[in-house]
N, C-alpha and C positions, 0 to 999 in steps of 0.2 A: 399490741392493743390498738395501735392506733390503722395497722392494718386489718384488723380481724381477724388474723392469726390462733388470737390470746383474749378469750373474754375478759370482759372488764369487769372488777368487783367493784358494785354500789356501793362498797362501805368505805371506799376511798382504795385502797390497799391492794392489789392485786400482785399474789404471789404465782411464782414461775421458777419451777427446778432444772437446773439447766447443767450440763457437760462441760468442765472446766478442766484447764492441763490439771491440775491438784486434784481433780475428782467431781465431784458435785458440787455446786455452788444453789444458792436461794436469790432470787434476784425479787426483790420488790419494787415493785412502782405505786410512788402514792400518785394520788389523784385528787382535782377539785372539778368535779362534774365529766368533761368528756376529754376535762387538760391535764396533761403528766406534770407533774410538777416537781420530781426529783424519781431519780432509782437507785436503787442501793445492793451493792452485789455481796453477800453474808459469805463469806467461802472459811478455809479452813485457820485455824487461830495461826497467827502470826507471830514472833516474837524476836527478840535479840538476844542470838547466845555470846558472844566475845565480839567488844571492841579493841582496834589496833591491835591485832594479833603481830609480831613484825615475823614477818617467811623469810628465808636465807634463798636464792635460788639463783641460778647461775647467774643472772644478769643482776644481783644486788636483792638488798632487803626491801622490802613490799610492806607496809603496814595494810591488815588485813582486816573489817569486819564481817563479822560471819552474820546470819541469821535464817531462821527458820518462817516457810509458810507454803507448806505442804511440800518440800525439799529442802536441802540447806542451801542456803545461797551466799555466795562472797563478793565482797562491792571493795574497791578501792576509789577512794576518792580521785580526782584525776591529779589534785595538786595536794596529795598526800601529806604534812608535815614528817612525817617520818619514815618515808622511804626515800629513793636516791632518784634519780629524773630517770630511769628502768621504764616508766608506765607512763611517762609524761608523753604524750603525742597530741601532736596537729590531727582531730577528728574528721579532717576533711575527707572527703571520695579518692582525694589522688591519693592518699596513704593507704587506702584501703586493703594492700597486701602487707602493709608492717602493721595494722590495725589486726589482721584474721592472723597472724605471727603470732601477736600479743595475747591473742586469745587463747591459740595454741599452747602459749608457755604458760600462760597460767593454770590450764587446767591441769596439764602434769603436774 
């Protein structure tokens, strides 16, 4: 909008269909004259299927939650209460081959 890209709707609201990894997404942007003043991106429902799942897996138990938004997605806390220090890592740059490791073993 603000480049002319994307006309502007005088009714405040201008809607915009736009290519998102989940598929389509609706992005709105309100407006008060020629100024954006908030956007909001509408994509696919979201939700939480299982909190603290605990996974066995070579390196020790993992508390897991799962959740859905347009794939399933699994998030471990970094300081878990109920896993074993397995995933506990220093996120700095220099770890960054025990960081893409960790990745590795989780997705098996």
């Amino acid at each position: 909008m603000q480049t002319g890209r994307v006309a502007h709707d005088p009714c405040g609201i201008t809607t915009v269909i736009v290519d998102v990894p989940s598929g389509r997404g609706t992005l709105r942007a309100r407006s008060s004259g020629e100024q954006i003043t908030r956007v909001d991106l509408v994509d696919v429902a979201s939700y939480q299927l299982d909190l603290h799942v605990v996974v066995s897996t070579s390196r020790g138990e993992v508390a897991v939650d799962f959740s859905y938004g347009g794939a399933i997605h699994s998030r471990t806390p970094r300081a878990a209460p109920r896993s074993t220090p397995v995933l506990r890592q220093d996120l700095s740059p220099d770890n960054r081959v025990e960081l893409s490791g960790l990745r590795s073993f989780i997705i098996q």
